[in-house]
N, C-alpha and C positions, 0 to 999 in steps of 0.2 A: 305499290307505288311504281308507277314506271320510269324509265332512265330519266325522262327530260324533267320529272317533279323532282327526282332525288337531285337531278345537277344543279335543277335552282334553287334546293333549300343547300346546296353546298356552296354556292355560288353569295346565297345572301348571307350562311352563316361564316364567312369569311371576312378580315377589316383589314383594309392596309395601313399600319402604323409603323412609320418611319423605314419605308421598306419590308417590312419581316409582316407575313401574315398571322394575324390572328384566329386561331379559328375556333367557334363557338359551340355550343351544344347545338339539339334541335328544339330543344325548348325554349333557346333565347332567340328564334328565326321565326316559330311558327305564331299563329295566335293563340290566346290563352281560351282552352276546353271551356273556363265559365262563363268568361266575360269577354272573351272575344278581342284583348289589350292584347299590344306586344311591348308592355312596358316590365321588361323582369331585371331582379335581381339578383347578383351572384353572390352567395356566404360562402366562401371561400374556407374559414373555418369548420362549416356546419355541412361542408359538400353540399349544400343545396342550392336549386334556381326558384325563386318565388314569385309568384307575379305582385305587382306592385298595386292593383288592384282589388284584386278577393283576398288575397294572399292563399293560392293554392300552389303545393309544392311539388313540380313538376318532373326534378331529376334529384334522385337522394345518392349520396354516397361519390360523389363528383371525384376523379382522378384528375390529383393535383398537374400538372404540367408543367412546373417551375420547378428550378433547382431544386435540389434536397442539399441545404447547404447546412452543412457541419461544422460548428467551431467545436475543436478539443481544448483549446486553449484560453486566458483570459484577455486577449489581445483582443484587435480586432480582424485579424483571420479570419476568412470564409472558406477558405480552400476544401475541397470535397476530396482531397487526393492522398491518398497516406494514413498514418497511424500519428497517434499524437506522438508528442516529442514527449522521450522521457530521459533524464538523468542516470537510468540502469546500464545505458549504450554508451560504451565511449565517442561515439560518433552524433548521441542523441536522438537515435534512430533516423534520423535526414538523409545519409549517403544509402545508395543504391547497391544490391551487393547479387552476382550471381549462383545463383541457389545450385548446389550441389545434384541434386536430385531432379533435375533439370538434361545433365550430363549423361546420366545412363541412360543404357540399352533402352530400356523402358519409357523413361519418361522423353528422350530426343527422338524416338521413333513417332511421337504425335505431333511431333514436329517436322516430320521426314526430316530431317540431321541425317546425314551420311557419316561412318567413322572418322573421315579423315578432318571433317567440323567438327565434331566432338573434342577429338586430340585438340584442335585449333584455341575454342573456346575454352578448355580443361586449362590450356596456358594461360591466354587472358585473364582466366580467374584467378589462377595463380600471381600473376603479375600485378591485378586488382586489389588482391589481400596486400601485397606485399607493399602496394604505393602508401595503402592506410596507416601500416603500422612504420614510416621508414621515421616517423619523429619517436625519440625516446618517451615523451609525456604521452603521448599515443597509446602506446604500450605500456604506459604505467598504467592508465586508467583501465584499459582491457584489462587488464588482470587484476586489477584491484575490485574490478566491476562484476567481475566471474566470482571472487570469491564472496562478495558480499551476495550475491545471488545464492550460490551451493551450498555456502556455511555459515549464512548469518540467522535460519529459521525463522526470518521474523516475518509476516507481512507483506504483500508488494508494494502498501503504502509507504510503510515503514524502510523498506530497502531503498524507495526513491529518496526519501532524508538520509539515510546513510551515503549514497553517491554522491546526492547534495554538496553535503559536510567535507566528502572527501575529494570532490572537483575544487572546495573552495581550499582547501587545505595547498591541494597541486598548482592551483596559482598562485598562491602564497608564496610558497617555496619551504612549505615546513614538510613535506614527503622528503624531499630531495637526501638519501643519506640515512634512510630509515626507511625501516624492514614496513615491505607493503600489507604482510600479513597484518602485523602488527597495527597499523595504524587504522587499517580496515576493520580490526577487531573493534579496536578502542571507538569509532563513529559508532558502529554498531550497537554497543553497550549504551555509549551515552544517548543514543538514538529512544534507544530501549528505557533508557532512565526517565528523558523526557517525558515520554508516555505513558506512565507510571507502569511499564512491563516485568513482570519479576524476574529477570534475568542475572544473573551471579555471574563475576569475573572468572571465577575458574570453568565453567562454562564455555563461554568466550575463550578461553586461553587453549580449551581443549579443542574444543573445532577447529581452531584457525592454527594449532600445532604453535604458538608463542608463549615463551616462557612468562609464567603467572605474575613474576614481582614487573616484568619491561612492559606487561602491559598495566597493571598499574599505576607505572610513570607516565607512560603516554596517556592515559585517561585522566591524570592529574594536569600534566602538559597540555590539553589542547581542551580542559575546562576552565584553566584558567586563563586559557589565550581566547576563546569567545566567552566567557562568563558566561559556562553551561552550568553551574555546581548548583547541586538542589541535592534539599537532605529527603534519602529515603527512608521511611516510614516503616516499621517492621509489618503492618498492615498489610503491605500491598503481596506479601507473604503468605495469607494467610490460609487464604481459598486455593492457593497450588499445592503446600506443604497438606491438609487437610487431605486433598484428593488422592497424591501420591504416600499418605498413610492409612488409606481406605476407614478414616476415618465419620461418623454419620455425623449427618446435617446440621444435629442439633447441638452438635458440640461448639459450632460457632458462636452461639449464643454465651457461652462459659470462656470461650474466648475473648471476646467481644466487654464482657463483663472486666474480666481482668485485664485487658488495656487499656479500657475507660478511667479504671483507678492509677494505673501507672503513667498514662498518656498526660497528666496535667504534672508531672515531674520530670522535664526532659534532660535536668541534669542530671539525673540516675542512666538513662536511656538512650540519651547523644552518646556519641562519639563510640558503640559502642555496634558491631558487627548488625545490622536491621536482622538480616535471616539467623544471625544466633538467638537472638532478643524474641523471636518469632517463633522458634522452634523452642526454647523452655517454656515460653506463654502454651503455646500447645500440649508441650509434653506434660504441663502442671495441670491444664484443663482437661486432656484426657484422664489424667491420673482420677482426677474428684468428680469425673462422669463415668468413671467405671470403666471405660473404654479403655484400660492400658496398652502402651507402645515403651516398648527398649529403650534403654539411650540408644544404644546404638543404632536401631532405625529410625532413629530420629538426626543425628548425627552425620546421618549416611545421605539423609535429603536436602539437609542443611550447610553442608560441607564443613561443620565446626568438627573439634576434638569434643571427647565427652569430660574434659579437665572443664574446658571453654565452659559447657553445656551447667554441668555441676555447678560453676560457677556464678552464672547468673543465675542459677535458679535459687542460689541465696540469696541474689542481689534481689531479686523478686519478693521474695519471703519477707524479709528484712526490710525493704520500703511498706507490702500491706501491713506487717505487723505496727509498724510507724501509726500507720492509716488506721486501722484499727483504735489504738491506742489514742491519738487525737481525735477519733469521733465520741470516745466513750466520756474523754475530759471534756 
């Protein structure tokens, strides 16, 4: 093709609209190889140019040339710029922050930075951090937000409902006066509860270093102030206590049996520890699958005493023999 053909099929695949040129393939300029049409059509979808006459498809695979626009959010946002907003940031990840690793030798030399910018900019940052946290609620959620990250093991779905919980808490004014460990634990757990995750208070109490009965209160405190209370199920026990007593597969099934008979009697079974309730159901199903386990390794995964343990396990005994007994009459 010589200069002056290419310049007129660049010349005709151009459109002025509204000022801004459009510029087109060469398949939507030249005529169509079968039929000799320039009537084509763009699938924008399907990356193709078709003629509208044979339907022969002349450009496959078409680079899109419009935004790549990005909603992270349910809004109506199209913004292409950033990371979605999330609840883990005390800031919601929005504010602009300069990166440490930016500063060194290393990385300000690809910048040609001379030392005495460096020093300059190492202030700024300084002074930058310092403008974010000069509100006290600032600084509660940073740190309340750190430790829901390092010590709550759960999820990063799950951690965003815990900051959730605990942003709406701080505007409340129910943080104010109370230990942020604490109150962080307490989201966490009920976060956890929601989701049917088998997480235990002591647990909770050990990560986050708050004494076992204060978190307690506070997880009683702040289920009753959003009406989070749901009873847990000794169930949702079953498959982690199993695992961490390297117990086989098929023992769930003897499990499973013996909750099905105690499960339509919850006044035997309410009110009464889910993971102790959970761990004599196992420890009885192990026992009558051959598979035996200790109290005490039982006891150990459970956080009961083996008094506790004992205990229900007559309580167990005592309601099938019940059951027994009324199916024979």
């Amino acid at each position: 093709m010589s200069k002056s053909e290419f310049k007129g099929d660049r010349d005709a695949g151009r459109k002025e609209n509204g000022g801004r040129i459009h510029r087109k393939t060469i398949g939507n300029t030249r005529p169509c190889e079968e039929c000799g049409a320039t009537d084509w059509t763009e699938d924008t979808t399907r990356g193709e140019v078709v003629c509208n006459h044979c339907g022969l498809v002349t450009e496959q695979a078409m680079i899109d040339p419009g935004a790549e626009w990005t909603n992270h959010d349910s809004g109506e946002d199209r913004s292409r710029v950033g990371a979605p907003m999330t609840f883990r940031l005390a800031d919601k990840g929005l504010n602009t922050s300069i990166a440490p690793s930016d500063l060194t030798s290393m990385g300000a030399s690809r910048f040609g930075m001379s030392s005495r910018a460096r020093r300059e900019w190492r202030r700024r940052r300084v002074i930058d951090e310092r403008a974010k946290t000069r509100q006290s609620r600032a600084r509660n959620l940073i740190k309340a937000n750190q430790m829901i990250r390092d010590k709550s093991g759960l999820p990063v779905s799950m951690q965003e409902e815990c900051a959730r919980l605990y942003r709406r808490l701080s505007d409340e004014g129910f943080v104010t006066g109370r230990s942020i460990a604490g109150v962080s634990a307490a989201c966490c757990y009920l976060v956890a509860r929601q989701e049917n995750i088998p997480r235990q208070i002591p647990e909770f109490s050990e990560a986050f270093m708050v004494d076992e009965k204060e978190l307690s209160r506070m997880i009683r405190h702040i289920s009753r102030r959003f009406n989070l209370h749901t009873i847990s199920e000794p169930s949702q026990y079953f498959d982690r206590f199993i695992n961490e007593l390297g117990l086989p597969p098929n023992t769930r099934m003897q499990i499973d049996h013996l909750w099905s008979a105690i499960r339509p009697h919850p006044d035997v079974w309410q009110g009464k520890k889910p993971m102790g309730v959970a761990a004599a159901l196992i420890y009885k199903a192990a026992k009558e699958s051959g598979h035996n386990r200790t109290q005490a390794d039982v006891c150990a995964i459970s956080n009961i005493s083996e008094v506790t343990l004992r205990g229900l396990l007559k309580m167990i005994d005592g309601l099938l023999r019940k059951i027994g007994e009324a199916s024979k009459n």
